[in-house]
N, C-alpha and C positions, 0 to 999 in steps of 0.2 A: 283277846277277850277282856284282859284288863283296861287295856286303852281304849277300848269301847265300851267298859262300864264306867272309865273314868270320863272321857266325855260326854254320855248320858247323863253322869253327875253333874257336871260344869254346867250344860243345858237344863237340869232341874232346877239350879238353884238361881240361874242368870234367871229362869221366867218366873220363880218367887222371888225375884229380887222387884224383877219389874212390876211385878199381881203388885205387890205391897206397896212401891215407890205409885203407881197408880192410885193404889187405894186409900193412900196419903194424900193425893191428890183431888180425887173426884168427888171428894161431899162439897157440891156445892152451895150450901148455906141459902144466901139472900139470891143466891146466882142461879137459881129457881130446878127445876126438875131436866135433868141431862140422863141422854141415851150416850152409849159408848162399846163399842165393838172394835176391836184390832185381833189381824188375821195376820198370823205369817203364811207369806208367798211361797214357802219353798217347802213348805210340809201341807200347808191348808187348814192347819189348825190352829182352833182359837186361842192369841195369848191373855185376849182381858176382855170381859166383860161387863154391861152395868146398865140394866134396865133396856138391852141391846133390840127387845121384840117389841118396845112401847112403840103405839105412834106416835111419831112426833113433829110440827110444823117443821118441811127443809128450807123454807127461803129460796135460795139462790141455787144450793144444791141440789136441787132438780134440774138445774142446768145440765148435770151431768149426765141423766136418762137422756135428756135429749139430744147430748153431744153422742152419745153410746149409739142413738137409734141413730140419727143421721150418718152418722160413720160406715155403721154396718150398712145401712140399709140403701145410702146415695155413694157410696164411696169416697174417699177424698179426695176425689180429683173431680166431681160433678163439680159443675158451670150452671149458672144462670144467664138469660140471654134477654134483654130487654131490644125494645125494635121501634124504629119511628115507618110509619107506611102514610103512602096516599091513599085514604079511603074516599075516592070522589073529590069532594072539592074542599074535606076535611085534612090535617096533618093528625095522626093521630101514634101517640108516645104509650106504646105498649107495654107496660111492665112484665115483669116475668119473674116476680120475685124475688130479683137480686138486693141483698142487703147493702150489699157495698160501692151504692151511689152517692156518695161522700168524699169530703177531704180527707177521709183516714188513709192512715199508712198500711199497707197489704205486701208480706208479712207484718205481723204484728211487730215492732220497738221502740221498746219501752221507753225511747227520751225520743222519739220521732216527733217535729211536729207537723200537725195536722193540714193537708193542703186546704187550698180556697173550697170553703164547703159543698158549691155548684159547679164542679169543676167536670165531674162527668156530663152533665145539663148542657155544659159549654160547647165539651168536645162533640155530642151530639147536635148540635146546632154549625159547627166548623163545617160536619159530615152533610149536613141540609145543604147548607149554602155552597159546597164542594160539587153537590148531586145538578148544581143549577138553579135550581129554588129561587125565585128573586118575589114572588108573590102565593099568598095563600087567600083564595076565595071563601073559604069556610073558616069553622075556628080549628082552636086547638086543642087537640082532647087528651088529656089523663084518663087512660084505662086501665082499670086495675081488676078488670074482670077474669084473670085466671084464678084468683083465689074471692069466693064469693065473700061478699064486704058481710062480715062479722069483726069490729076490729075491736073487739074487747073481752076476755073470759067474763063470765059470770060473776064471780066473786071479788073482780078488782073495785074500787070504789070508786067515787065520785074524784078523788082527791088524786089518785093514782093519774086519772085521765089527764090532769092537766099540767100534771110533770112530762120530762123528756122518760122517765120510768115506765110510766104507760102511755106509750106512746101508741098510739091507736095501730092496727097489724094491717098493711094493706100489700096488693102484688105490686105497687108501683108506690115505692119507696125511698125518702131522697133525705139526704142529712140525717137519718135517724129520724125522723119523719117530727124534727123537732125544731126549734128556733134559741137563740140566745139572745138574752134581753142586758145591756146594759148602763146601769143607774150611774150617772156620777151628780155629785152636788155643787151646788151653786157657786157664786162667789163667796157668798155669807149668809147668816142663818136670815131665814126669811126668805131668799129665793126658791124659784121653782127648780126641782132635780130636773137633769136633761136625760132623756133615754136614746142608745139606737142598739139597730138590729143588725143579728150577726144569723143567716144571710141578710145583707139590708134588701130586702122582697117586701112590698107593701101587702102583706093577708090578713093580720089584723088589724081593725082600729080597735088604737090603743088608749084610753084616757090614762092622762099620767095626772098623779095627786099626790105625787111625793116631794115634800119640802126639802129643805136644806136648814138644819138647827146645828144649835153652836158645836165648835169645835168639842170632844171629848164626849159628844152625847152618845145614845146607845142607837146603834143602826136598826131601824125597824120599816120591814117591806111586806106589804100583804097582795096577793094579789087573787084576782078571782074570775070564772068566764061561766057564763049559763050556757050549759049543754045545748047545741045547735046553734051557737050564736056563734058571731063572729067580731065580736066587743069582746074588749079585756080590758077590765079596771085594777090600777096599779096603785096604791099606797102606800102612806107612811110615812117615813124619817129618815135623812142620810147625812151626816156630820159635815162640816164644810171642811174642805182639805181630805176628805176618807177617798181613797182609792176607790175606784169602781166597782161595784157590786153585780153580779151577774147571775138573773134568773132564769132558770130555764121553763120553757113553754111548749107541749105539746103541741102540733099542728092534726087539729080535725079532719081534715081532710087532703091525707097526703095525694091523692092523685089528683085532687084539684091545684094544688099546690105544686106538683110537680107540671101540672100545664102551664100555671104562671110564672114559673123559672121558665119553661123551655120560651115561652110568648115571648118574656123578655128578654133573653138572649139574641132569639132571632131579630128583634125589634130592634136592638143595639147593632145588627150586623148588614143592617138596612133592607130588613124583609116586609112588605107590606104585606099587612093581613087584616082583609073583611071582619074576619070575625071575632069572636073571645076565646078567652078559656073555659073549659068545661070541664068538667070531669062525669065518668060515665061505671058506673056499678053494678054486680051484678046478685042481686038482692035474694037469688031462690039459690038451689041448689042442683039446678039443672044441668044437664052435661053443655058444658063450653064450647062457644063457637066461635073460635076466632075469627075478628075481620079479615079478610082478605083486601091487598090492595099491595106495589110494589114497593120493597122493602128502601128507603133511601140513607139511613142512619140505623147501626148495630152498636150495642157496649157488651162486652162478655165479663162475665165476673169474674177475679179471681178466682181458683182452687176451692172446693167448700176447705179443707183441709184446713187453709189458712181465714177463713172467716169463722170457723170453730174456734181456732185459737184466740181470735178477739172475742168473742163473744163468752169464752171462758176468764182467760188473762185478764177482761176490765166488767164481765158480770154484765153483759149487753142484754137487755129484756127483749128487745124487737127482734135480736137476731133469732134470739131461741121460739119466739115465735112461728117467724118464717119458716124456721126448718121443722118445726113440727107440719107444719102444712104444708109444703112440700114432700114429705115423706106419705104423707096423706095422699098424695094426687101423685107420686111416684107408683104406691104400691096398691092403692084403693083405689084413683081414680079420683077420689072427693077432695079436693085440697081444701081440707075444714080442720081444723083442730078437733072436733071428735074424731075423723079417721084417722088422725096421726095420733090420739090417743090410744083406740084400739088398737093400730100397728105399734105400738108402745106396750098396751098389756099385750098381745101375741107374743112379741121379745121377752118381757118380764117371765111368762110362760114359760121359752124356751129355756130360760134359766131355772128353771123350777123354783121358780118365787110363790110361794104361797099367795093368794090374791087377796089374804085380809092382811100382807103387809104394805101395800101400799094407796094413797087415793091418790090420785095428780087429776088437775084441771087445769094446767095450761103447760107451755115448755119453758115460761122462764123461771117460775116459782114466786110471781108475785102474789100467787092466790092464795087465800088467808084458810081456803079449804085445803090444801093439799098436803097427806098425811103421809110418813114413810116410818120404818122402821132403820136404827145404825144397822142390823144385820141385812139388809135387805140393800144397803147402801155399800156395804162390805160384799155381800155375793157381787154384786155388780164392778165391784173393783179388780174383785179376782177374776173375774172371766176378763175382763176387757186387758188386763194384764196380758193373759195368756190367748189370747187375741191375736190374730196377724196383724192387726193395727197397734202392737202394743206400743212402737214408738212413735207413731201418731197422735195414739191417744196421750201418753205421758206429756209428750209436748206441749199440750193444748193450757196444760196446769199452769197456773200461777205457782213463783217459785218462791220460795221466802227470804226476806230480806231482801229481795231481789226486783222481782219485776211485778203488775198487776195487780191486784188485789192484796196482794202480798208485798208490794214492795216498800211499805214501813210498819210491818208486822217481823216479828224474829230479828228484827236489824240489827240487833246487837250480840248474836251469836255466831260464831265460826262456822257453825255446823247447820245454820241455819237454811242452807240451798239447798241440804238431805229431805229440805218438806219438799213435796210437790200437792198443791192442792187445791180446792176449790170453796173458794167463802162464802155464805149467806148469811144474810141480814133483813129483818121486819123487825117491826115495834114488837113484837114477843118472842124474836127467834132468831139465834144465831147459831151457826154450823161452820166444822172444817173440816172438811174429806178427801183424803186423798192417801197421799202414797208418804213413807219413812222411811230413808237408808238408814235401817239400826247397823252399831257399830258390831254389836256382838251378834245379831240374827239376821242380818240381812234386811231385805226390804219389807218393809208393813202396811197393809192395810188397815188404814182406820177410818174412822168417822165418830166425830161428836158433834152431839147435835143438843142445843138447851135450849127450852120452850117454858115462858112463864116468868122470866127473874124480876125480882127486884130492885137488884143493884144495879149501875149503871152502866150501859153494854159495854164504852171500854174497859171497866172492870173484868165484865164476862168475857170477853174475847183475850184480855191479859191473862184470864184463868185458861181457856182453851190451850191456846198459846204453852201455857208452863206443859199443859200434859201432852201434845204435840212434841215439844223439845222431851219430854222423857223418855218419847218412842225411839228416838237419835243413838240411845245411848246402849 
């Protein structure tokens, strides 16, 4: 009896040691209005609290509903299957919602680099010309009609659309459904900058209007595209002798875009074809009907397992998309981002989440609506903990100091791989939620989440940061 009042003692004062070493921590001043919840895993109760039921913008950490639903709800071994068919006198390049028609590396590592970005395009086109293919009398069709074309939340902005960040959400999706632009400067100030593209795919015209000024000047690029157009005007300033500058660019219309990679591929591989690229949409919400016509080209996707893990580990908006809409048309039928939201509150439900803690409007947490509570971000860590996917889901984390989102965040701490967790970032919001090997209580559940600051985010995130490594201890 004594040695179990003496270690209920040790544990009373280890979690006032920690309340207070927090609560030294958590005013955060100019670093604006912070929610804050940590749970120990192996009792369930709460070690620190701080404004834990506010709502608060999650950023990114929405990511992690969405990884939570797709997990449970597709498995982690669910496949996506994209398809090329003869419809008539058409080729037509089927999407199927796979995210991982890219040069990325699958599994996720961390110093991997990136294969050729149309490289899945290619080996579909091998697969054409394999099948006998030597002419096409119709054209080429991007279909991306299993997920009806809505490729934007409500809430994202004008601004959002024309990064690789918001990258428009389509079922036939290629590089990130994005492009790389890069700027290098002239010989000497006064020349014109030279641009190229990384895939070099001719979709946009580009006006380029960036000069080359003297050596040590301040590099300045603007760039800008009117919705529905297909003109991008590029400006500004790039130092003569500056390395190359590289901007990223949204593609409008990824399934048009994934027809003119597949045209070109085949065109390189001496295929004649009558006709163009198209792309084809499916604008209502009516139940889907696949073309039929005989399959000559298949790509299967990686594991979702392992496409969660990217889209965690580097904070991928498009991936968390798809998998919202996909859970959608897995378990609704609708593959829309509303039904993969209600299959989203029905889970939240099942966890007995109160429904005025949360609002989400999309699955990556670009949306400037989307409200959550820490304690509501903490319930979700404990269940997925105890979870039969528990080391799945753990996996999916960015590690500190380590890899991801994480990987030059805590870099100068020993202890710093005990984080496992998930970062978000918007102009008024930055979060980091996830899991702590404390030394003295085992693993923790947290989340902090600030909305509103004034100082400057690395600042904020350097403060998160300190109280993340307190949980270590």
């Amino acid at each position: 009896m004594r040695l179990l009042a003496a270690c209920l003692a040790i544990s009373t004062i280890q979690a006032a040691d920690l309340e207070h070493r927090l609560d030294q921590l958590a005013e955060p001043g100019g670093r604006g209005f912070a929610g804050i919840h940590v749970v120990d895993l192996a009792t369930g109760k709460t070690v620190y609290r701080r404004n834990e039921d506010r709502l608060l913008l999650p950023a990114s950490n929405a990511k992690l509903f969405t990884s939570a639903l797709a997990l449970l709800r597709l498995g982690p071994d669910h496949r996506f299957t994209t398809q090329v068919i003869r419809e008539g006198a058409d080729l037509v390049l089927l999407g199927g919602g796979d995210p991982s028609l890219s040069g990325r590396v699958f599994p996720y590592q961390k110093d991997a680099a990136s294969g050729p970005a149309l490289k899945p395009i290619s080996d579909l086109a091998d697969q054409i010309v394999a099948a006998g293919v030597q002419r096409i009398d119709g054209d080429i069709v991007g279909d991306d009609r299993l997920y009806p074309w809505a490729p934007y939340a409500p809430s994202w902005t004008e601004d959002d659309m024309l990064r690789d960040f918001g990258a428009p959400v389509s079922a036939l999706s290629v590089n990130d459904n994005a492009l790389a632009i890069f700027v290098r400067p002239g010989e000497k100030a006064g020349d014109a900058a030279t641009i190229s593209l990384d895939p070099a795919l001719e979709y946009y015209a580009i006006d380029n209007r960036i000069v080359t000024v003297g050596r040590g000047s301040e590099t300045k690029i603007r760039m800008s595209r009117q919705p529905g157009s297909r003109q991008v005007l590029i400006w500004g300033s790039i130092p003569a002798g500056h390395a190359a500058v590289v901007e990223s660019l949204a593609i409008d219309d990824p399934a048009l875009y994934a027809a003119m990679a597949l045209y070109d591929a085949l065109t390189r591989r001496g295929v004649a074809i009558a006709g163009r690229a198209v792309a084809r949409h499916r604008l209502t919400t009516d139940d889907y009907i696949a073309p039929e016509g005989p399959v000559i080209a298949t790509r299967t996707s990686p594991p979702l397992e392992y496409l969660l893990q990217t889209m965690d580990k580097v904070s991928q908006n498009l991936f968390a998309e798809l998998m919202l809409r996909e859970v959608g048309r897995e378990m609704r039928h609708q593959a829309t981002r509303e039904a993969g939201l209600e299959e989203l509150a029905t889970f939240l439900s099942e966890l007995g989440a109160p429904k005025d803690e949360s609002r989400l409007e999309d699955g990556s947490g670009l949306s400037r609506n989307a409200m959550i509570t820490a304690r509501l971000m903490t319930r979700l860590l404990v269940f997925m903990h105890g979870s039969k996917y528990r080391d799945d889901w753990v996996s999916l984390l960015p590690v500190g100091g380590e890899d991801g989102t994480l990987a030059h965040r805590l870099c100068c701490v020993v202890d710093a791989k005990g984080i496992r967790a998930k970062t978000g970032s918007l102009a008024r919001a930055i979060a980091l939620s996830g899991y702590a090997d404390s030394r003295s209580r085992g693993r923790l559940a947290f989340s902090i989440i600030v909305n509103d600051f004034s100082a400057p985010p690395a600042e904020v995130r350097a403060w998160i940061d300190k109280i993340a490594l307190a949980l270590l201890e």
